[in-house]
Residue frames as a rotation matrix with the C-alpha (Angstrom) as fourth column:
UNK 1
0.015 0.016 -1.000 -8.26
0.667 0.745 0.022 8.59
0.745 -0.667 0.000 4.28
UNK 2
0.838 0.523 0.153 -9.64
0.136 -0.472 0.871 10.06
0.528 -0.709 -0.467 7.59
UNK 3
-0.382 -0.924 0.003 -6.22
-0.525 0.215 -0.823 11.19
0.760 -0.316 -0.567 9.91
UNK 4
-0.578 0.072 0.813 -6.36
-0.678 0.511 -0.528 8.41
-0.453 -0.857 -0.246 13.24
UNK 5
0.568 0.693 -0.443 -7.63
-0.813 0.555 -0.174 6.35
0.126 0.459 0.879 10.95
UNK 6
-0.174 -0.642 0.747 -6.20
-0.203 0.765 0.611 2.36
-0.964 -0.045 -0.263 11.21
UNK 7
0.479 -0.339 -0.809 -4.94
-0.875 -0.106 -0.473 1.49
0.075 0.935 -0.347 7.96
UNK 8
0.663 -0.704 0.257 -2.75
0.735 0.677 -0.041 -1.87
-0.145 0.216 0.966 6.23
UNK 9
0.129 -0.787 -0.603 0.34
-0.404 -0.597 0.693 -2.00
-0.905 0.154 -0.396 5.26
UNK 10
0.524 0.279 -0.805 1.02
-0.823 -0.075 -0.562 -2.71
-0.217 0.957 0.190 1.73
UNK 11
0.795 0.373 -0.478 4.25
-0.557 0.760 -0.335 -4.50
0.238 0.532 0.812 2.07
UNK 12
0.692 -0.494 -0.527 6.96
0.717 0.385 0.581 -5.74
-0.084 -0.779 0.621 3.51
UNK 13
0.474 -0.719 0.508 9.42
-0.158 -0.637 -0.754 -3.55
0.866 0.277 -0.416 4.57
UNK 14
0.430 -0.639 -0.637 11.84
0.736 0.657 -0.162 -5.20
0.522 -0.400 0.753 6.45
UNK 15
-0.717 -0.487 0.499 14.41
0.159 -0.811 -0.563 -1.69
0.679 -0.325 0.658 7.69
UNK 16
-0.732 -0.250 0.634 11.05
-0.299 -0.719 -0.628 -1.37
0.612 -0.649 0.451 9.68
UNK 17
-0.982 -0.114 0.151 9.73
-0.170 0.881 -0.442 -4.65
-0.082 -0.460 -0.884 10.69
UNK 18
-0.303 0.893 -0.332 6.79
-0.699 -0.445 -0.559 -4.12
-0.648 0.063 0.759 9.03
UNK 19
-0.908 -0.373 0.189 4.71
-0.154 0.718 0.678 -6.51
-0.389 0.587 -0.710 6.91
UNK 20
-0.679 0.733 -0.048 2.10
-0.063 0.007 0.998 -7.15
0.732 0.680 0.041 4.33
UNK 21
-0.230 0.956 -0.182 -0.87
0.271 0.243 0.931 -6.57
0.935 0.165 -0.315 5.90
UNK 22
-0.389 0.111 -0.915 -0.03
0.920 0.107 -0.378 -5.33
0.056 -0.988 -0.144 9.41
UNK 23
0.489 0.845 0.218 -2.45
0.806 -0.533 0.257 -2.94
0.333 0.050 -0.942 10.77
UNK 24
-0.882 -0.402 0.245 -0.84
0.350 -0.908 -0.230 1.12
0.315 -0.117 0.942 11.26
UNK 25
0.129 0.894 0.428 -2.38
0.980 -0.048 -0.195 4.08
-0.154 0.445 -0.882 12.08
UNK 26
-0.199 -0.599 0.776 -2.30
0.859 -0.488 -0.156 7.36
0.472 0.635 0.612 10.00
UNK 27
-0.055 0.231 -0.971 -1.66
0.809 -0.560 -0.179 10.40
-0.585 -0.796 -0.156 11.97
UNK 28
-0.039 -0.341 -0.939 -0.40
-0.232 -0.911 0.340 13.01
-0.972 0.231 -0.044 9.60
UNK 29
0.627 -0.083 0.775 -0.33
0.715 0.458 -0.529 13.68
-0.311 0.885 0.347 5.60
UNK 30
0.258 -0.573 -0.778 2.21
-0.167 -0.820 0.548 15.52
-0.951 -0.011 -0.308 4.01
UNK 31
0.983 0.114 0.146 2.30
0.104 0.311 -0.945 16.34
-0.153 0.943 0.294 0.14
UNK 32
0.318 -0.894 0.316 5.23
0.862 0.411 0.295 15.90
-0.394 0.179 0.902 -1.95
UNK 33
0.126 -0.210 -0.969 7.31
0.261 -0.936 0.237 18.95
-0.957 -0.283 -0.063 -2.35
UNK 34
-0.823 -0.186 -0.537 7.49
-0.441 -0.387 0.810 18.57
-0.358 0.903 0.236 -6.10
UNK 35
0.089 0.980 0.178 4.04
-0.907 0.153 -0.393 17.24
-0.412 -0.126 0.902 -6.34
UNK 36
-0.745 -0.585 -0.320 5.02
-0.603 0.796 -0.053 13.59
0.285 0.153 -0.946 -6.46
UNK 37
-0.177 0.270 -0.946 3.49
0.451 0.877 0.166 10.56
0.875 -0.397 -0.277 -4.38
UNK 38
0.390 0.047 0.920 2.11
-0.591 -0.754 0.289 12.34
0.706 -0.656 -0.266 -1.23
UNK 39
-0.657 -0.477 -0.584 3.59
0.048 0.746 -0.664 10.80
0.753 -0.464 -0.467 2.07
UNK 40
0.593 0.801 -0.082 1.74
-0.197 0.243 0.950 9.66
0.780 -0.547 0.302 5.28
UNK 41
-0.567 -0.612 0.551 3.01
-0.770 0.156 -0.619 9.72
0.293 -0.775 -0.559 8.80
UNK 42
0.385 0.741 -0.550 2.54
-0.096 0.625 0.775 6.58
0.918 -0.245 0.312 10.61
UNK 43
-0.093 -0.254 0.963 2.43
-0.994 -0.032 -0.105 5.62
0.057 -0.967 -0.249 14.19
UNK 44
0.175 0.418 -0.891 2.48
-0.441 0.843 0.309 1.77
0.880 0.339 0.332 14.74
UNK 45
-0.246 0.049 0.968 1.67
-0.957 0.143 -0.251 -0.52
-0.151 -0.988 0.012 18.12
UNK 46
-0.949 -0.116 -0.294 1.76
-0.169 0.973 0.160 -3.36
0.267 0.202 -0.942 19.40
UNK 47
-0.465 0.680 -0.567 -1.09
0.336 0.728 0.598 -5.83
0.819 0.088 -0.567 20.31
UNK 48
-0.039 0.488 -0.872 -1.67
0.995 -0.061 -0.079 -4.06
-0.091 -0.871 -0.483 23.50
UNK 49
0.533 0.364 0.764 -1.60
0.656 -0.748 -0.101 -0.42
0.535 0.555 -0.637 21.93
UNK 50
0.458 -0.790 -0.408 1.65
0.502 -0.149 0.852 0.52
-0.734 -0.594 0.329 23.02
UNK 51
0.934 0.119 -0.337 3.37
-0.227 -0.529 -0.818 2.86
-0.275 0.840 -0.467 20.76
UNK 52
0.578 -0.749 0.325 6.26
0.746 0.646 0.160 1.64
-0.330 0.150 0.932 18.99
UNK 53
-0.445 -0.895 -0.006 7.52
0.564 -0.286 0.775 3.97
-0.696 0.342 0.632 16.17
UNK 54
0.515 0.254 -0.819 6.55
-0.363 -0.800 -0.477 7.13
-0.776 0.543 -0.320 14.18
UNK 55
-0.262 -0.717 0.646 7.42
0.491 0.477 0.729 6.68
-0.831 0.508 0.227 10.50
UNK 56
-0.172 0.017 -0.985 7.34
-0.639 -0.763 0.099 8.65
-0.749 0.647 0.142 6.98
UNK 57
-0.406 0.136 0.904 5.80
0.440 0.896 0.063 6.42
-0.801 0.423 -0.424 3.69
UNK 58
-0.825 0.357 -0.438 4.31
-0.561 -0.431 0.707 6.98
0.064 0.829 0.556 0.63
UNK 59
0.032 0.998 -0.049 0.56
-0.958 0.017 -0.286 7.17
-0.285 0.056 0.957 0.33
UNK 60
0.312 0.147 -0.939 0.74
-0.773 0.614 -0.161 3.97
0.553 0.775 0.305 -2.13
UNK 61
-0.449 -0.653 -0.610 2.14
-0.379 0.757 -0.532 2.03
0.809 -0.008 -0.587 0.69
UNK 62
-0.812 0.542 0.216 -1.13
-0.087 0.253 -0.963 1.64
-0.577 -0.801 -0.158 3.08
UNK 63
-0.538 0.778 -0.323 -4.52
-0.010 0.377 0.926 0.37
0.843 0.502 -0.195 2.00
UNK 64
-0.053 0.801 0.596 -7.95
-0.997 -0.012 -0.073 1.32
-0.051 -0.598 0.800 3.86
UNK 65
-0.957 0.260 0.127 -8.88
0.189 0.894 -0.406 -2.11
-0.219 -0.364 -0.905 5.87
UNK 66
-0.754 0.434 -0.493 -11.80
-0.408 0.279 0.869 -3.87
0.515 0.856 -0.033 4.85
UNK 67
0.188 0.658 0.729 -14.90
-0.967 0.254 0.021 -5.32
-0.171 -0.709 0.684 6.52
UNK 68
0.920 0.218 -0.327 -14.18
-0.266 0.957 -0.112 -8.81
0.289 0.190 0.938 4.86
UNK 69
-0.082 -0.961 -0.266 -10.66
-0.008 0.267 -0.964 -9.03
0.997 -0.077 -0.029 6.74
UNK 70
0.869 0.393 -0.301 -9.70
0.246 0.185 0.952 -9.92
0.430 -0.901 0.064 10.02
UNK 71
0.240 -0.924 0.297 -7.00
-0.829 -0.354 -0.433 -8.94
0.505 -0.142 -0.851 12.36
UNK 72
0.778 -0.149 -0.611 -4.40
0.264 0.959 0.103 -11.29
0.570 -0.242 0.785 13.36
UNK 73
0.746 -0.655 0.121 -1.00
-0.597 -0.577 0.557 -11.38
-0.295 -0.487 -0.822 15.59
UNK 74
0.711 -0.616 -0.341 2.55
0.280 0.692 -0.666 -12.15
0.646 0.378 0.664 15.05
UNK 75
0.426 -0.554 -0.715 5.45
0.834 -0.066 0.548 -12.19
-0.351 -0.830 0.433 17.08
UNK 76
0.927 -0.070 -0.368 7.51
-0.086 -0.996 -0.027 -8.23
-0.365 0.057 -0.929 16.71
UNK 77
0.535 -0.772 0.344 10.34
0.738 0.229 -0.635 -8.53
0.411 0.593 0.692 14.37
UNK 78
-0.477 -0.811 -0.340 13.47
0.858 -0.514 0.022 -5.88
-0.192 -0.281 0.940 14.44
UNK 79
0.573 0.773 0.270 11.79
0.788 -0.611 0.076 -2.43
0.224 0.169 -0.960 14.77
């Protein structure tokens, strides 16, 4: 995956008000120091492309967005 790329999320993760399918994007990669799961910085915004919050993940927890999907909105949970 390209970095500044927009990206899903995989799945909920509640600790950072995140949910299945909202849309991220990936600034940074960063491999695992024992050559695990690499990890991915994200940056995520709201609806008006406001930055919210920098965050650390494993790769396995974003998915490349799709031409047959659409974005939607929801109201901002606890971030």
């Amino acid at each position: 995956m390209p970095l500044y790329e927009r990206v899903a999320w995989a799945r909920d993760l509640d600790e950072h008000g995140l949910k299945k399918g909202d849309v991220v994007v990936l600034v940074d990669k960063v491999p695992h120091p024992s050559g695990g799961d690499a990890g991915f910085v994200l940056e995520i915004f709201n609806a008006i492309d406001e930055s919210i919050k920098v965050i650390t993940v494993r790769e396995s927890d974003v998915e490349i967005l799709r031409a047959d999907e659409i974005l939607s909105v929801r109201i901002l949970g606890q971030i």
